[in-house]
Every structure is written in structure tokens, then in C-alpha cells.
C-alpha positions in Angstrom: 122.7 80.5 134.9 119.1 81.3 135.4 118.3 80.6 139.2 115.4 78.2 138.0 117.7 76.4 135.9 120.1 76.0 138.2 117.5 74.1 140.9 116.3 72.3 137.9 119.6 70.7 136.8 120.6 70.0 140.8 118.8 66.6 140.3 117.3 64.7 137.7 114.1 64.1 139.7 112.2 66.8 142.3 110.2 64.8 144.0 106.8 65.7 144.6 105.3 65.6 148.1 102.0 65.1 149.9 102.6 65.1 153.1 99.9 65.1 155.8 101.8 65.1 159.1 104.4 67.3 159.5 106.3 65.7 162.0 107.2 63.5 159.6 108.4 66.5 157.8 112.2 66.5 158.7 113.0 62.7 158.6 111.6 62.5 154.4 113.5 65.6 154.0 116.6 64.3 155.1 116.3 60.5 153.8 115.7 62.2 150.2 118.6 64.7 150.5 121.3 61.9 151.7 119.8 59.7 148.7 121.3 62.4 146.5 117.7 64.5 145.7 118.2 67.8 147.3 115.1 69.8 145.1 112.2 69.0 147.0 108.7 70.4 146.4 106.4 70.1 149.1 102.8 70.9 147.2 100.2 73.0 149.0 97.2 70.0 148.9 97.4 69.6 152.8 96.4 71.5 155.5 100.3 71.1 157.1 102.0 71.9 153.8 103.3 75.4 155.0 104.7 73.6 158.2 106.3 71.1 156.5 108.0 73.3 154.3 109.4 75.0 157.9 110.4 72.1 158.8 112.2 70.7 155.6 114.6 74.1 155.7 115.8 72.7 158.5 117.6 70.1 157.0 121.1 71.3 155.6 120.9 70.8 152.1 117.9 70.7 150.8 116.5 73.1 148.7 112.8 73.4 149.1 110.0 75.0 147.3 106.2 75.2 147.1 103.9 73.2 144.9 100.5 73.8 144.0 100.6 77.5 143.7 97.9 78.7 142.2 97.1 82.5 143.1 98.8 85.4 144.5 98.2 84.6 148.3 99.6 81.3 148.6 102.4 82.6 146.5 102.7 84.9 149.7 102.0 82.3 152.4 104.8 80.0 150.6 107.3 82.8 150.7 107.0 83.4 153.9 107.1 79.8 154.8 110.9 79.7 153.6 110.2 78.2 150.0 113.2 78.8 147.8 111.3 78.2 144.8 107.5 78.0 143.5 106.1 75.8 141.1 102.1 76.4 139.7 99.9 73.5 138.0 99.4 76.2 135.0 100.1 80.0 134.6 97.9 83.0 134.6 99.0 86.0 134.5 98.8 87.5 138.0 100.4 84.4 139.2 103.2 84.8 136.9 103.7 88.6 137.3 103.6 88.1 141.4 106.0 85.8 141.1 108.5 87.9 139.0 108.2 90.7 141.0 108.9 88.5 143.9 112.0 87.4 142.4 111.7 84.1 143.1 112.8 81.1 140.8 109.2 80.3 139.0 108.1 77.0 137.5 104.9 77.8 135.9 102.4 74.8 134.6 102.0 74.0 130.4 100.5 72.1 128.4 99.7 74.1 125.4 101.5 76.2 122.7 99.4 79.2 124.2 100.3 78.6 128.1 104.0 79.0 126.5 103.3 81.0 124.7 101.8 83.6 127.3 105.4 82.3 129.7 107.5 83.3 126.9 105.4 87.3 126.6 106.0 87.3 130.4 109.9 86.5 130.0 109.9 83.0 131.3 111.3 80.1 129.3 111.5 77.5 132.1 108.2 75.7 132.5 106.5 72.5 134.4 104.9 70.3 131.4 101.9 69.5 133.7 99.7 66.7 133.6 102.8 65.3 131.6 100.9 61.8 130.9 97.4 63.0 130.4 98.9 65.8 128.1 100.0 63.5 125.5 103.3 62.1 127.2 106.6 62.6 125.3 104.8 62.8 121.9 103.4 65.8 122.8 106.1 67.5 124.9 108.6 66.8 121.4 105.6 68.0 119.4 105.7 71.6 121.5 109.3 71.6 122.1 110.3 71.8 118.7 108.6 75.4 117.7 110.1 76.5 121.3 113.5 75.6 120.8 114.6 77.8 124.0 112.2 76.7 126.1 113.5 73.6 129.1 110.9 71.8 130.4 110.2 69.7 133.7 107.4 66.9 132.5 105.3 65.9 135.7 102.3 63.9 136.5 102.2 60.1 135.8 105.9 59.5 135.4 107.7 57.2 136.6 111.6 55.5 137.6 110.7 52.9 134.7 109.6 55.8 132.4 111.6 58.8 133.5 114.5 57.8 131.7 113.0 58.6 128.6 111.9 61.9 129.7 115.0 62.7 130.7 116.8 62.0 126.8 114.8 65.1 125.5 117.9 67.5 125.1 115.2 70.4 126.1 114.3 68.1 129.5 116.2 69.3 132.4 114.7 67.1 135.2 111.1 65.4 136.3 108.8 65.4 138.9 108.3 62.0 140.6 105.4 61.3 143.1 106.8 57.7 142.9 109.8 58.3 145.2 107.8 59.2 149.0 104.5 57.0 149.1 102.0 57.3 152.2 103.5 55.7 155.2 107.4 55.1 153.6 109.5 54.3 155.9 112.9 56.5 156.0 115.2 53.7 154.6 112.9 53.0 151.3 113.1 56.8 150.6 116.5 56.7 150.4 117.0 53.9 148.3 114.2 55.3 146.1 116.1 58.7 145.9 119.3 56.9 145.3 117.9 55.2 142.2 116.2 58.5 141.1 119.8 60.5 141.3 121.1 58.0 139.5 118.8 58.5 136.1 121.4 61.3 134.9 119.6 64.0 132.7 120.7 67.2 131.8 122.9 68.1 135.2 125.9 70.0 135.1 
């Protein structure tokens, strides 16, 4: 199985995280993993993102990865901050290329028959379907699934647990990224119980 694939079907949500101090870093890590949501993507909008992403390989289990790549150097800086995965708001082609040639499990951005379009030329057929919402919402991601029938897609960006179920019925939906499960100032116990409920949604694991 395609090592991207593989992350993607661990859970049926990867929550996405903004986290501003990192020494909160471990304890989110670990309230999501034991609540059953061991993908975790830690996006590069703060100044402690790298750190945190130090600090979440610390806890045995998770699997963590980089968000909110968008050029060749923080592709570099997330590397070598221990992410096991990257995942970009969009593709370009230096991006994508870097990435490959880093061998590193890639989730580019989409939202267009040409940004698949220009994934598929590079060899990629796993993609982020980003703003998922804004984009049209399932309409749309049906609407450009159907002419990429190889294509699996991760729909992210105003989702939620009431909506992600239907997400997650698209046979060509592997998972989705949630914001919803680690809000600002969360304490540990409501993390888990949100990550419970999230592992729970099913989807296309196996």
C-alpha cells in the first residue's frame, strides 16, 4: 500500500492543529492518540509549530506530520523536525517535486480538475481536497471525483463530527481533516472524548 494511503486509512479523521504553546504539545498528542486518532497534523501557522511537532514524536504512537507546507524550505524545516508526513494547502510544482524526491508520504492541496490534474503528471493520486466547504462541499468533490476515478481524497476545511459522516461515504474518501476535535484552551479529557467520537465515524480503514 502506498505509504500516504496507509496514514490516510489509520483514522477516519487527522486532526488539524494550531497550537501556540508547545508545552502543551505532548499532553494533546497523547489525549488524541489514546482517543483512537494517532495521524496528527500539526500545521506550520505558529511560531512553535516545529517544536511541537518535536514534542508530539515523543509520544508512542502517534504518527505526526506537518501542515501548511507551502515551499521547499519549510518542507526542509518540517523534515527535520521529525514529521513523518507533509501535507500542502495546494500544489506547485517545486513543492511537489521536493517532496518526491524527499520520499516522504505527500498530501498535496486541490480544488480543481487542473490542481489534479498537474498531481496526477507528477505521479500523485492521493490529494487534500482543500477548502473542502468553500470549494463546493461534497457536490463538488463527487463532481471531480468522478473523471478521476483513481484519485482518494482527504476533504478539509469547514467540516465537521455532524457532517464528516457524509464525507466519509464517498467510496473515493479515505479520511478528513477536523479542526473541530482540539479547540483553544481544551482541556485533555474533552480531547479524548472528542477523538473517541471522531475514531468512531468509520470510513474507508482497513
Amino acid at each position: 500500500m502506498n505509504p500516504i494511503e496507509k496514514i490516510m486509512r489509520t483514522a477516519p479523521v487527522i486532526p488539524v492543529l494550531v497550537i501556540e504553546d508547545a508545552g502543551e504539545a505532548r499532553e494533546i498528542a497523547e489525549a488524541l492518540v489514546e482517543g483512537g486518532l494517532k495521524v496528527l497534523e500539526v500545521t506550520l501557522r505558529t511560531a512553535n509549530a516545529l517544536d511541537v511537532i518535536r514534542r508530539m514524536n515523543l509520544v508512542r504512537g502517534a504518527i505526526v506530520g506537518a501542515g501548511t507546507v507551502t515551499n521547499k524550505d519549510q518542507l526542509k524545516e518540517a523534515l527535520s523536525a521529525g514529521a513523518e508526513f507533509i501535507v500542502s494547502p495546494g500544489l506547485t510544482e517545486p513543492l511537489g517535486q521536493a517532496a518526491i524526491k524527499a520520499g516522504v508520504p505527500f498530501l498535496p492541496g486541490t480544488a480543481t480538475a487542473g490542481d489534479i490534474m498537474r498531481g496526477m503528471d507528477l505521479g500523485l493520486e492521493h490529494f487534500k481536497f482543500f477548502p473542502a466547504m468553500a470549494a463546493g462541499g461534497l457536490p463538488a468533490l463527487k463532481a471531480l471525483a468522478a473523471p478521476f476515478f483513481r484519485a482518494k481524497f482527504c476533504p478539509t476545511g469547514g467540516i465537521s463530527a455532524a457532517t464528516a459522516p457524509d464525507w466519509l461515504a464517498h467510496p473515493q474518501v479515505l479520511c478528513v481533516g477536523g479542526s473541530w476535535i482540539v479547540k483553544p484552551g481544551a482541556r485533555p479529557e474533552e480531547i479524548h472524548a472528542l477523538a473517541a467520537e471522531a475514531a468512531a465515524l468509520g470510513g474507508a480503514q482497513g
